[in-house]
C-alpha positions as CSV (number, residue, x, y, z in Angstrom):
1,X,-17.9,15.5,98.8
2,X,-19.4,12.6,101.1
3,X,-21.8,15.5,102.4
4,X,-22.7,16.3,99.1
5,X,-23.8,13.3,97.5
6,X,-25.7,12.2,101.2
7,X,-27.4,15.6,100.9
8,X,-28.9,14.7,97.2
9,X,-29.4,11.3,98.3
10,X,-31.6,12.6,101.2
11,X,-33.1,14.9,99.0
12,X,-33.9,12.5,95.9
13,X,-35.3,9.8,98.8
14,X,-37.6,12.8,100.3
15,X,-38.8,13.6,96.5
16,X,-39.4,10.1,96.2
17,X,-41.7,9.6,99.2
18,X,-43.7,12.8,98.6
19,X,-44.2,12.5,94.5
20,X,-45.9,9.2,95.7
21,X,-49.4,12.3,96.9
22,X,-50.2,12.9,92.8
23,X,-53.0,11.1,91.4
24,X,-51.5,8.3,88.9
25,X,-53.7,6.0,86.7
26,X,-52.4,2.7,87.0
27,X,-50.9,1.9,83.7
28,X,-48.7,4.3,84.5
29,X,-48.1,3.2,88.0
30,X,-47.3,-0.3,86.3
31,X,-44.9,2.1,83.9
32,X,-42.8,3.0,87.6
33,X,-42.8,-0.5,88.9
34,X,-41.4,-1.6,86.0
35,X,-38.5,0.5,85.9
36,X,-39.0,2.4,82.8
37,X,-39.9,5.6,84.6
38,X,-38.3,6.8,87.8
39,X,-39.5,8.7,90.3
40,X,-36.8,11.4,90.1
41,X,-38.2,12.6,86.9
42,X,-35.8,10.8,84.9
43,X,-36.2,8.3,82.3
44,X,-35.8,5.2,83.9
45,X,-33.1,2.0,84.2
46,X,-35.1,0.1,82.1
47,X,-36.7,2.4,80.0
48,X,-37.1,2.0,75.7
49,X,-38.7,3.2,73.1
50,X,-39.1,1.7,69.4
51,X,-38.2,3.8,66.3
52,X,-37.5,3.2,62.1
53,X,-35.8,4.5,59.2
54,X,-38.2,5.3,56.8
55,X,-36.3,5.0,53.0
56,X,-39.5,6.6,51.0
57,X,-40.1,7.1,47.2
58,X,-42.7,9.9,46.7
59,X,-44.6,11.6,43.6
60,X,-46.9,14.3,43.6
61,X,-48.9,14.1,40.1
62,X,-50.0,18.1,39.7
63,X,-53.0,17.2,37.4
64,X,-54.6,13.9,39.4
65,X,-53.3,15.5,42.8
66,X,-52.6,11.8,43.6
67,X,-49.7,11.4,45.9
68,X,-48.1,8.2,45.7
69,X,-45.3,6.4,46.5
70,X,-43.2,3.3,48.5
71,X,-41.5,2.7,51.4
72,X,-39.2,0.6,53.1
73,X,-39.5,0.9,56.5
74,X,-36.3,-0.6,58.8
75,X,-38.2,-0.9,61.9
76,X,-36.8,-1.4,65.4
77,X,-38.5,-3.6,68.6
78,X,-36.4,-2.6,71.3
79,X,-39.4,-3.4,73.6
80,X,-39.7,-6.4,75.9
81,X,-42.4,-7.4,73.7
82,X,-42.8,-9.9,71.1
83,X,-45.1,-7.8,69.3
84,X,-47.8,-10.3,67.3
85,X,-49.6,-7.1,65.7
86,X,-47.9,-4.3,63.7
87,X,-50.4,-0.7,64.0
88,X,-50.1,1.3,61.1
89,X,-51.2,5.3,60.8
90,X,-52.1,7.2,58.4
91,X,-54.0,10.5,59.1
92,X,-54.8,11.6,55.8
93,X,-58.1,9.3,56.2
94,X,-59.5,11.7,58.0
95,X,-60.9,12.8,54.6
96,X,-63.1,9.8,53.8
97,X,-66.2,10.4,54.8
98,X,-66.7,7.3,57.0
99,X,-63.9,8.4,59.5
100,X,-64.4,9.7,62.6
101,X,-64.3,13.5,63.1
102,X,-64.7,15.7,66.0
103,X,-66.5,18.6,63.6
104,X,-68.2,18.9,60.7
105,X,-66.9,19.2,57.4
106,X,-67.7,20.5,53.7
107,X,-67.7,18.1,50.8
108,X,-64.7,19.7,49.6
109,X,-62.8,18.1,52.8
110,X,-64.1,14.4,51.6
111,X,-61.8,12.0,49.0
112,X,-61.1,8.3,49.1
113,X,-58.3,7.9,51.0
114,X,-55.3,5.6,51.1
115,X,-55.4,2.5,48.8
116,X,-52.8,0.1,49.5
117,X,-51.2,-1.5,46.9
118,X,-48.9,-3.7,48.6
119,X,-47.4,-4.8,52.0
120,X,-44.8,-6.6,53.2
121,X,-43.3,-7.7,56.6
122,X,-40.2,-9.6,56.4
123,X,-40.7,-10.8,53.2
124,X,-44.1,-12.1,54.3
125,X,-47.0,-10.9,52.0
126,X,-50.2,-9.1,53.9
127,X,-53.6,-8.6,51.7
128,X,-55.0,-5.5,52.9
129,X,-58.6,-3.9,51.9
130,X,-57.7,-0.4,52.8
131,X,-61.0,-0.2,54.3
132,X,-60.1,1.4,57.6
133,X,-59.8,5.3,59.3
134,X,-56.5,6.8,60.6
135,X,-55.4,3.8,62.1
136,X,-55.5,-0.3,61.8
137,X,-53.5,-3.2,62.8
138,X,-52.6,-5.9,61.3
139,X,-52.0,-9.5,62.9
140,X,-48.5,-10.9,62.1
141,X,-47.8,-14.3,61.0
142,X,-44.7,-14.0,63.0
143,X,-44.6,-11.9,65.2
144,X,-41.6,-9.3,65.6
145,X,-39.4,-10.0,68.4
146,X,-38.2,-8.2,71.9
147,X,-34.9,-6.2,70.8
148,X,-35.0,-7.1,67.1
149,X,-35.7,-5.4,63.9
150,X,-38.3,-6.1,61.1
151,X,-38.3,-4.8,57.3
152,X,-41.8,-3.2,56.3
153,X,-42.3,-2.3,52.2
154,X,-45.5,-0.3,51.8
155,X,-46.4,0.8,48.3
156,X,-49.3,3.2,48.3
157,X,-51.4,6.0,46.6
158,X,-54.1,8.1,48.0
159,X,-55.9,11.9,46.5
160,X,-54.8,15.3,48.3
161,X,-58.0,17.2,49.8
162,X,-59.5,19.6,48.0
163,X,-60.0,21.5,51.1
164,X,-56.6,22.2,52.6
165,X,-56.1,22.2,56.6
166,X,-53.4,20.5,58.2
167,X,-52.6,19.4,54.7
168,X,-53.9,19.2,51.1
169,X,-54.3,21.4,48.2
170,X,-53.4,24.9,48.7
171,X,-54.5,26.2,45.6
172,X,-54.7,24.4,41.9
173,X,-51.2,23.8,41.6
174,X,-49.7,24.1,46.0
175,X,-50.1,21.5,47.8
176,X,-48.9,20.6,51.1
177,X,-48.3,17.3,51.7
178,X,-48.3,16.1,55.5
179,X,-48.7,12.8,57.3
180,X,-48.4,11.2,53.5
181,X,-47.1,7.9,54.5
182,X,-48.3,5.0,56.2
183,X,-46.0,5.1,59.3
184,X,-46.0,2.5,62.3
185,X,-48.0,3.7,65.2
186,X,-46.1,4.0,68.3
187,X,-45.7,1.3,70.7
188,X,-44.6,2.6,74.3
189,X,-44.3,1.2,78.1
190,X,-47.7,2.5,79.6
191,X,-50.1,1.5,76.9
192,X,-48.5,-0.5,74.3
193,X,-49.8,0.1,71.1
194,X,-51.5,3.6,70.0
195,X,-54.9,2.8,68.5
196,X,-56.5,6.6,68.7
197,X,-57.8,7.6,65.8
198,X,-56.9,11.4,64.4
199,X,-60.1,13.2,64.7
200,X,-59.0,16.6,63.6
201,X,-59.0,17.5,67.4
202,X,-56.1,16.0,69.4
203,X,-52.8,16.1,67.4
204,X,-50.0,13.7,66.9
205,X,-47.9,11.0,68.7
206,X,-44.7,9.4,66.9
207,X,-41.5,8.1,67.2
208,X,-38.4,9.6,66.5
209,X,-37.5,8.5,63.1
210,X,-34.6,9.4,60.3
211,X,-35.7,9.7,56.8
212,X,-34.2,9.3,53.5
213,X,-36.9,10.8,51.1
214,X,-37.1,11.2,47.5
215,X,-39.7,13.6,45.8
216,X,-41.0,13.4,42.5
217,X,-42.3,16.2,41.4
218,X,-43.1,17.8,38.0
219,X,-40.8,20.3,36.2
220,X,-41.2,23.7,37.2
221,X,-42.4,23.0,40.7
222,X,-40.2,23.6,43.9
223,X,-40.1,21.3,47.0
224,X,-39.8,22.6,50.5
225,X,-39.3,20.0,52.6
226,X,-38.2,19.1,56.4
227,X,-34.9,17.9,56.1
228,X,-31.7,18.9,53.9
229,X,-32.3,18.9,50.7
230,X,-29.0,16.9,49.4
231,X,-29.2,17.2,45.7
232,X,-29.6,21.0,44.6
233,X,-27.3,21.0,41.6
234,X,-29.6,17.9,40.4
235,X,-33.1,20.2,40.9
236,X,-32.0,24.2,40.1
237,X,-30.7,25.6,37.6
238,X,-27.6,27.4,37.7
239,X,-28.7,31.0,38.5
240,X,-31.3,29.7,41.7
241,X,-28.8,26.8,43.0
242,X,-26.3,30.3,43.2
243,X,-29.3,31.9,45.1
244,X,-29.9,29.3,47.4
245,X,-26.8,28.4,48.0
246,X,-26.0,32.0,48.9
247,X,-28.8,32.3,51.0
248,X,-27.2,29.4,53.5
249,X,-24.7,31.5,54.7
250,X,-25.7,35.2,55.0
251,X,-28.2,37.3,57.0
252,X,-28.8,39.1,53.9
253,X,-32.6,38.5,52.7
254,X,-31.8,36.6,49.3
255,X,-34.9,36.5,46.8
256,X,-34.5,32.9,45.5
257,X,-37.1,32.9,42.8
258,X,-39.9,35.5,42.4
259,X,-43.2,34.2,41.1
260,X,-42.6,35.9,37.5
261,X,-39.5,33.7,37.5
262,X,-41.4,30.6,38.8
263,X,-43.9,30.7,35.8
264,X,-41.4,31.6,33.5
265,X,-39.6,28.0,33.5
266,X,-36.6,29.0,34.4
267,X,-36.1,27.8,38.2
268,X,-36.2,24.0,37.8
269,X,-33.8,21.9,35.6
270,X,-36.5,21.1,32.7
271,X,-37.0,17.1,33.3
272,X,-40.3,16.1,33.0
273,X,-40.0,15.3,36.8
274,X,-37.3,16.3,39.0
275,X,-36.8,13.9,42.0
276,X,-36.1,16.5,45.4
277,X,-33.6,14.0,47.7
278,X,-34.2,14.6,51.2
279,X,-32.4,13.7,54.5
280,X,-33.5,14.1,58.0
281,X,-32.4,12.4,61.3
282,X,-34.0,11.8,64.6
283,X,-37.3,13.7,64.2
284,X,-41.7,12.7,64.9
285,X,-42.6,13.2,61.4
286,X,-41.7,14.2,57.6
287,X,-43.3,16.7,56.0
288,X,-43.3,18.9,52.3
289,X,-45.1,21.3,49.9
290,X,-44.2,22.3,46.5
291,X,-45.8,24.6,44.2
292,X,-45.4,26.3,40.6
293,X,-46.1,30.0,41.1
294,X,-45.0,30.6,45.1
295,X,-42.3,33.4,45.8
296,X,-39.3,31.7,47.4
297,X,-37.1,33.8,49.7
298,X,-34.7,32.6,51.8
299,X,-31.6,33.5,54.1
300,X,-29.8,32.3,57.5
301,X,-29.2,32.9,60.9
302,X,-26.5,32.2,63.0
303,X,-26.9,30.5,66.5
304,X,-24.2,29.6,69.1
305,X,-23.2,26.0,67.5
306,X,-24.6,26.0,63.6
307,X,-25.7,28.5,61.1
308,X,-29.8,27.4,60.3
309,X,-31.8,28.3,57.2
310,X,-34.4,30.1,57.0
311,X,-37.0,30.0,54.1
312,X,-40.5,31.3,53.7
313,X,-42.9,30.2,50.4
314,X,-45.8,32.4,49.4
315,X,-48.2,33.9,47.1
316,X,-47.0,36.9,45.1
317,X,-48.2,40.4,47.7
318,X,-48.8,38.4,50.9
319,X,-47.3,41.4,52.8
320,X,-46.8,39.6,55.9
321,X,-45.0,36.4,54.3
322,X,-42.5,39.4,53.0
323,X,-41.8,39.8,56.4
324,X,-41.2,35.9,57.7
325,X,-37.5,35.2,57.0
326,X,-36.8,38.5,59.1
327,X,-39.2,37.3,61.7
328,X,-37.8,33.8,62.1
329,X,-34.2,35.5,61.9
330,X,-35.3,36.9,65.4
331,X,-37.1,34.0,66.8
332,X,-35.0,31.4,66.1
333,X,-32.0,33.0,68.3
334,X,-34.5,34.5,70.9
335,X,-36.2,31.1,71.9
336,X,-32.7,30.0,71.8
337,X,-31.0,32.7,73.9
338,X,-34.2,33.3,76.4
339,X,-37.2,30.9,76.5
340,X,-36.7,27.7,76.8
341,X,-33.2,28.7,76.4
342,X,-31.8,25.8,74.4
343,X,-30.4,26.0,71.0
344,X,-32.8,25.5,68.1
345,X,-32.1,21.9,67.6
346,X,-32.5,21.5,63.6
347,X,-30.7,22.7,60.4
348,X,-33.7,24.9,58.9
349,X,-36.8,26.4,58.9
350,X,-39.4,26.7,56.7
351,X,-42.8,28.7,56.6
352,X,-45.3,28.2,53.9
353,X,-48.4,30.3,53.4
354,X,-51.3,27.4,53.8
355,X,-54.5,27.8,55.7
356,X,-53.7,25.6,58.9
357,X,-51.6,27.6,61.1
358,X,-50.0,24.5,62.1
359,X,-46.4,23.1,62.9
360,X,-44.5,20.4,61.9
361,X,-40.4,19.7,62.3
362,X,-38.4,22.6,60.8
363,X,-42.1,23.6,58.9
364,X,-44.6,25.8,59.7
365,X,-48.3,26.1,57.4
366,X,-49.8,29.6,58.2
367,X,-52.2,31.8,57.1
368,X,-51.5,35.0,55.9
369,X,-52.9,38.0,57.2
370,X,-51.4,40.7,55.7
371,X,-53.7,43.0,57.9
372,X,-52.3,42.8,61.7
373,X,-48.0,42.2,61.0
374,X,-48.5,41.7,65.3
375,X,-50.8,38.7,65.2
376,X,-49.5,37.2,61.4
377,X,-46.1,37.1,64.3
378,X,-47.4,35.7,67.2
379,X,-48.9,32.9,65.4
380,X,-45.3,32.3,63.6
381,X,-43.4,32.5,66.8
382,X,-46.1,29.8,68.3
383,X,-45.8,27.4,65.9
384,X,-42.0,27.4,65.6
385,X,-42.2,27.5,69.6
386,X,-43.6,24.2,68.9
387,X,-40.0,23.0,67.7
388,X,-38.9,22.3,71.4
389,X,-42.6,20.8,72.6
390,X,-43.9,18.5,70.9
391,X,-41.1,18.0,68.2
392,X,-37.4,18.2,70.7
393,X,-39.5,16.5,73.2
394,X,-41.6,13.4,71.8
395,X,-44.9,14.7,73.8
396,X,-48.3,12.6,73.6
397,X,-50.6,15.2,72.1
398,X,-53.3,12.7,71.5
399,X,-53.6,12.2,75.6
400,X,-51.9,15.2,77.0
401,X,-52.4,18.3,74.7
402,X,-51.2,20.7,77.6
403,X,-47.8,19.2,77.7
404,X,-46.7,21.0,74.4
405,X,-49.6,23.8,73.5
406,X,-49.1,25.2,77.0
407,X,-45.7,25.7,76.3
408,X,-46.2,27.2,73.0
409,X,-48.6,29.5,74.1
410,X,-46.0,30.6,77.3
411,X,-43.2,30.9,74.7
412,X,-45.4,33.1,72.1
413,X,-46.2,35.4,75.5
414,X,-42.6,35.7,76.9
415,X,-41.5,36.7,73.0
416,X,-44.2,38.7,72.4
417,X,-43.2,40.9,75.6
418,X,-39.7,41.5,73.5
419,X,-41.8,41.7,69.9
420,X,-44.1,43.9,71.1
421,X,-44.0,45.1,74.9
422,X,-45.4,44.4,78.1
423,X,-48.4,46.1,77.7
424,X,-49.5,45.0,74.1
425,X,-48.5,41.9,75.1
426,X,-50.5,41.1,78.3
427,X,-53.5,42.7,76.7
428,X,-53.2,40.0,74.0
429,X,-52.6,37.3,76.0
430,X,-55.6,38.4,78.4
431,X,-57.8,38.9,75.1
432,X,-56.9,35.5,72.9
433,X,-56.0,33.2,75.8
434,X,-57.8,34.1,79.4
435,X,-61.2,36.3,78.5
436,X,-63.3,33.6,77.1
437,X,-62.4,31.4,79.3
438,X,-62.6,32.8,82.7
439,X,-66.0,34.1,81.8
440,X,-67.6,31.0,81.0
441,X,-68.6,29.5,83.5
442,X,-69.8,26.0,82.4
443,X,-68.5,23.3,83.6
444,X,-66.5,22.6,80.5
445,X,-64.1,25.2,81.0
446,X,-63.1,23.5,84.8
447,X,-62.3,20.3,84.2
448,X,-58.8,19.7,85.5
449,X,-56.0,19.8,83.0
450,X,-54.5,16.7,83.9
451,X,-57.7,15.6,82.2
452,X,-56.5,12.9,79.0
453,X,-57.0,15.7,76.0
454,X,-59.3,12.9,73.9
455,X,-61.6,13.3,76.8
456,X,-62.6,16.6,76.6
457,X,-64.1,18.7,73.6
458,X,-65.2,22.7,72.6
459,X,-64.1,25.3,74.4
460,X,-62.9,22.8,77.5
461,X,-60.2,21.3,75.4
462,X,-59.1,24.9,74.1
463,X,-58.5,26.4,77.9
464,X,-57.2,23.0,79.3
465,X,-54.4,22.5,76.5
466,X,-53.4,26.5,75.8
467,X,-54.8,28.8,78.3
468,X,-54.7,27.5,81.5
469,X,-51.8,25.3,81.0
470,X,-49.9,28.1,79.9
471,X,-51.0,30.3,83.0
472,X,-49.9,27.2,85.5
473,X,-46.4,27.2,83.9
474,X,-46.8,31.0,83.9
475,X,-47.5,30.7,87.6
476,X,-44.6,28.3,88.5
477,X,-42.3,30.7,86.7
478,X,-43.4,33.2,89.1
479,X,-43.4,31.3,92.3
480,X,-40.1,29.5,91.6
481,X,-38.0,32.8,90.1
482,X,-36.8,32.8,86.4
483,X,-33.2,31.1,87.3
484,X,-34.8,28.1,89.4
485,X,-37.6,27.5,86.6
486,X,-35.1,27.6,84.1
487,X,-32.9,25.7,86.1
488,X,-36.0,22.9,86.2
489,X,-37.2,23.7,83.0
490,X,-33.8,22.6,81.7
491,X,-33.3,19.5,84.0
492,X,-36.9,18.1,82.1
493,X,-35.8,18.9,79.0
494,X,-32.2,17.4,79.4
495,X,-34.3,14.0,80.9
496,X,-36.7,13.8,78.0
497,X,-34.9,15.4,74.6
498,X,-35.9,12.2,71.7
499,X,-37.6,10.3,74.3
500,X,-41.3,10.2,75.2
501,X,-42.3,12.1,78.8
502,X,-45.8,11.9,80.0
503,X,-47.0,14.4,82.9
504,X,-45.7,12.7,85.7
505,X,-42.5,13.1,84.2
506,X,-42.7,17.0,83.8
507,X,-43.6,17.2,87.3
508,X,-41.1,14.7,88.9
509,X,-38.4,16.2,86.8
510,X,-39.4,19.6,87.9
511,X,-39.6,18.8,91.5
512,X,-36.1,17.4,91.4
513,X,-34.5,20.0,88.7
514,X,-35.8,22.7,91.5
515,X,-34.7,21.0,94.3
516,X,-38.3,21.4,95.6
517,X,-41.5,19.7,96.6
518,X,-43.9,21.1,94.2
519,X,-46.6,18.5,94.4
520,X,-49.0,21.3,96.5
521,X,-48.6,22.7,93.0
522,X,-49.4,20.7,91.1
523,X,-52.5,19.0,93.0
524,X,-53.7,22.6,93.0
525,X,-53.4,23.3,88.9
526,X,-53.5,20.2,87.4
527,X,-55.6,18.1,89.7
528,X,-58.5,20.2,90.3
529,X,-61.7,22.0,89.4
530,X,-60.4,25.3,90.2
531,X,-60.5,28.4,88.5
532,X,-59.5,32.4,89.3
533,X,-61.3,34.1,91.2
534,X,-60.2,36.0,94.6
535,X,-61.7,38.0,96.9
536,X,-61.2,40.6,99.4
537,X,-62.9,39.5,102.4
538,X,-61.8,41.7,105.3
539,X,-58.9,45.2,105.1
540,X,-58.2,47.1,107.9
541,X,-55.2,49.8,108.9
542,X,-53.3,50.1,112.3
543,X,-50.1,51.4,113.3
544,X,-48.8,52.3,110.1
545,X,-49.8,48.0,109.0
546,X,-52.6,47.4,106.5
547,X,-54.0,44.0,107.3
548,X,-56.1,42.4,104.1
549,X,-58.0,38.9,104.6
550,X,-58.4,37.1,101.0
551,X,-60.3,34.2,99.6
552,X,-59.3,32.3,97.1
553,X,-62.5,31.5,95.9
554,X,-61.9,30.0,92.0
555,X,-58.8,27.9,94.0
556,X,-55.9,28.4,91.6
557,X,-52.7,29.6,93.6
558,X,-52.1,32.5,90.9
559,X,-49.8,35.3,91.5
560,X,-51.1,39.1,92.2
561,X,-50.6,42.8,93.4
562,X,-52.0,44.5,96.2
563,X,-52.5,48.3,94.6
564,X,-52.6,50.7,97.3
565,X,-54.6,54.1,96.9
566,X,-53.6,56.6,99.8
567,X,-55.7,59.4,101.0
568,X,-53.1,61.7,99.7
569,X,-53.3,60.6,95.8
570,X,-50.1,58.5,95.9
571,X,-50.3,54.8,95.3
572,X,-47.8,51.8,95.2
573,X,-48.2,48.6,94.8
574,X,-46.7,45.2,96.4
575,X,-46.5,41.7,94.7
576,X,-47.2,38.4,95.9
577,X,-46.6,35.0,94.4
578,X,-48.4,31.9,94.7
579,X,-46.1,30.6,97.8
580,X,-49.6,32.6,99.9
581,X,-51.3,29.7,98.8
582,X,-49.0,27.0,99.4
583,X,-50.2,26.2,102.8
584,X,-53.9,26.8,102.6
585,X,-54.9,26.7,99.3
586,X,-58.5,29.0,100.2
587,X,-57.3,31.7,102.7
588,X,-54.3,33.9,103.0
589,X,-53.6,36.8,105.4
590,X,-51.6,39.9,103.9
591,X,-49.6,42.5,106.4
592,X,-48.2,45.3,104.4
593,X,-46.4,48.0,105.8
594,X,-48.6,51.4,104.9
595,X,-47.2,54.5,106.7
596,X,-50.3,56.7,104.9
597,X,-53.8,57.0,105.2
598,X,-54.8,54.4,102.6
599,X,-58.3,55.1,100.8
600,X,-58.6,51.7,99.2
601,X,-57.0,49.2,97.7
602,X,-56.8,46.7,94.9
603,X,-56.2,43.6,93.6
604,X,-55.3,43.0,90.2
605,X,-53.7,39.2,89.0
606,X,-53.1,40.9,85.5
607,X,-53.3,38.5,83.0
608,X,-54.6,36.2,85.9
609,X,-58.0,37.4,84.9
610,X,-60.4,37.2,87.5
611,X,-63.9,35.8,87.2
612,X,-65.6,38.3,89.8
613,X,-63.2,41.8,89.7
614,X,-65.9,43.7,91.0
615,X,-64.5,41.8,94.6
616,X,-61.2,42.6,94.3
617,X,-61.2,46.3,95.3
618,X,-62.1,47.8,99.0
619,X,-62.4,51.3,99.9
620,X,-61.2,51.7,103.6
């Protein structure tokens, strides 16, 4: 035993000395020093984060599509920090037409935003002009201190979009209604406060929060919401409450109301509002639709520790949306059983047919497209992919995009090779994910993808967030094995599950969870220009040895086969992983044993697309 633990203190000391080689801006080196990250990947002795319980009163009004409500907000400091100014979000003012955005928009997009009626800290009263964007702060008369808590009442109103994305009116009478509370902006160890604004670009950023929620909405109209929904009996009437009820405990597809049913008057208890009572614990954000005239179907699936719901809301003959509950009944076990291979964490999910393609905890807003069944999956299994990154894991998407798309896009690969099969699946992912991007060649599409995501824009912040993130993890999953990745993989997620991990935390975690210095890795994906491009630059045979010289000219330590063509007709081929690049990141020197006359041979990265093929191939 006394070997043991010296062997993992010599190897967490040696891990130590060499993470110290990565790039690391100096907030976050100041983040280290101070004890509230660690070096080993884990969260460290001293680390915190803040977080609230968010009591909220909500009303949609169907005819004004105003959403308004109140909020009392128990709010925790478990910083340091006396904090003198309190930073409030809220997202949906990325419709007034002052606000910044990162693209242009239709009038339809534009409405007034949030008016606040009143606010509250600690009793003290705050006069606010509501004349701000997606974020402002407001200076405290006293401020809240270190490791206390403060009570925030917020009583607000502001118009859904006309134009939904992300959120907004659906159609005249669905509406999905996301970010629709003033929430406190999160205050963290490497840069205090978040002040970014939403553009419409970068994504989200909160703390983990619990929710009580109550809906008002008016008769006739169902609410799917994150969350449980604790007061059925109160909201259906008998013959849908049996339905839904039902549907929580079988794998049978249950038919909750159709849309004739919906119009008809006879799925909602007949108040003129019926208040939807909502209760979710330790998740980023809180989000809900309703509508009058959606289908509702519903059923379960059962997982290792907890049977989950699984619901799907949609327009009357969206052929795909017939198809969801079935599709999440596979996904949800799969991403638990396989990749990342940790139990979906929550008690339901819950797709709705919107226009953003978009996720959110236990929710999911996706277009239909009734057309391709393959795609209208794929983009379902990516967004509920995004349960475990950025939603399990608390990631920074403002700053650090790659850290939960990139995972995302991996997942929706590795599933679509089950869905769908090798083939059609590595011919999608080259297609959406690796041909635009490796054949532009502006200097957009290099910028290294440690890069802070607000800092890069077009098709640059596309490849750096998805793509080539994806292909790095892609890479490491090749070079380590699948049991060692997974077996690293897990060790980060175990580390950072409700907490807040930034890269260095990914890759210290990793190094230490595989019990390996992978910094020559990481310099070489996430710290550089580089790109894919290889080339053969010398192949000769002798004595039954073929001997190939190849550049790495684009830099990237990718994976690859060597196809061999023999003068005879046969061929083989022979795969190498990105340990050839581990020592010289530009050159590597191949010796395969080739007991024919080889004609020529081949190199092919597969969904490692290269930017000049025509140099991967030699006739001998």
């Amino acid at each position: 035993m006394k070997k043991l633990i010296l062997g993992f203190a010599v190897l967490v000391a040696t891990l130590q000395v060499e993470a110290q080689d990565l790039y690391m801006p100096r907030n976050i080196q100041k983040a280290y020093a101070n004890g509230t990250r660690d070096i080993s990947g884990a969260p460290g002795k001293n680390y915190w984060q803040n977080g609230a319980i968010y009591n909220m009163k909500i009303k949609v009004d169907a005819q004004t599509k105003i959403v308004s409500g109140s909020e009392i907000i128990e709010y925790s400091n478990n910083s340091p920090d006396d904090l003198k100014t309190l930073v409030l979000r809220f997202e949906p003012n990325l419709h007034k037409p002052q606000s910044s955005r990162g693209h242009y928009v239709p009038e339809d997009f534009l409405s007034a935003g949030l008016t606040i009626k009143s606010l509250t800290v600690n009793g003290e009263t705050y006069q606010t002009d509501s004349n701000f964007g997606t974020v402002t702060g407001i200076r405290l008369k006293n401020a809240i201190a270190a490791k206390s808590k403060a009570e925030v009442k917020i009583e607000w109103e502001y118009p859904l979009s006309k134009m939904s994305g992300r959120e907004g009116q659906i159609d005249d009478s669905t509406f999905f209604v996301a970010y629709s509370y003033p929430k406190i902006s999160v205050y963290d160890d490497y840069n205090g406060w978040n002040t970014l604004e939403h553009t419409d670009r970068q994504e989200f950023y909160n703390d983990f929060n619990s929710f009580n929620a109550e809906i008002s909405a008016p008769k006739n109209f169902v609410v799917w919401s994150a969350g449980d929904l604790l007061n059925p009996e109160e909201v259906l009437q008998p013959e849908f409450l049996k339905r839904y009820q039902e549907s929580l405990k079988t794998d049978k597809l249950i038919h909750v109301a159709t849309e004739q049913e919906m119009k008809s008057g006879k799925v909602t208890q007949q108040n003129d509002w019926n208040v939807w009572k909502f209760k979710a614990e330790n998740i980023t954000d809180f989000t809900f639709a309703l509508s009058d005239h959606y289908v509702w179907d519903a059923s379960s699936v059962q997982l290792k520790t907890k049977r989950v719901s699984v619901q799907s809301a949609y327009k009357s003959g969206a052929k795909d949306f017939e198809q969801y509950v079935g599709w999440m009944q596979y996904n949800l076990p799969w991403f638990s059983e396989n990749w990342p291979g940790v139990e979906y964490p929550f008690s339901k999910m819950t797709a709705v047919q919107g226009f953003a393609d978009m996720e959110y905890p236990m929710m999911i807003n996706d277009s239909s497209m009734p057309n391709n069944f393959a795609f209208a999956q794929l983009v379902a299994d990516h967004e509920i992919a995004h349960t475990y990154f950025p939603f399990y894991m608390g990631i920074n998407e403002q700053r650090y995009a790659f850290m939960d798309e990139g995972w995302a896009t991996t997942f929706e690969y590795l599933i679509g090779i089950s869905e769908q099969g090798q083939e059609k699946a590595d011919e999608f992912y080259k297609n959406f994910r690796v041909r635009r991007y490796i054949n532009d060649p502006s200097a957009e599409e290099d910028q290294p993808i440690i890069t802070m995501s607000t800092q890069v824009s077009g098709m640059g912040y596309g490849s750096n967030s998805y793509g080539k993130a994806s292909l790095s993890y892609l890479a490491l999953k090749d070079y380590l094995g699948d049991d060692v990745f997974k077996k690293a993989l897990h060790h980060y997620m175990d580390n950072w599950n409700g907490k807040h991990p930034i890269p260095w935390d990914f890759f210290y975690s990793m190094n230490t969870g595989s019990g390996q210095d992978l910094n020559w890795f990481w310099k070489n994906w996430f710290f550089s220009y580089h790109y894919i491009d290889l080339k053969i630059e010398n192949a000769q045979q002798s004595n039954q040895q073929l001997k190939i010289d190849v550049d790495n000219v684009g830099g990237f330590a990718i994976p690859f086969d060597v196809k061999i063509t023999y003068t005879d007709g046969s061929s083989e081929s022979k795969h190498f992983t990105p340990e050839v690049w581990k020592n010289n990141e530009k050159k590597t020197s191949l010796t395969i044993s080739a007991p024919k006359s080889v004609k020529s041979i081949n190199i092919d990265g597969g969904i490692f697309m290269d930017y000049t093929p025509e140099d991967n191939q030699k006739t001998l």
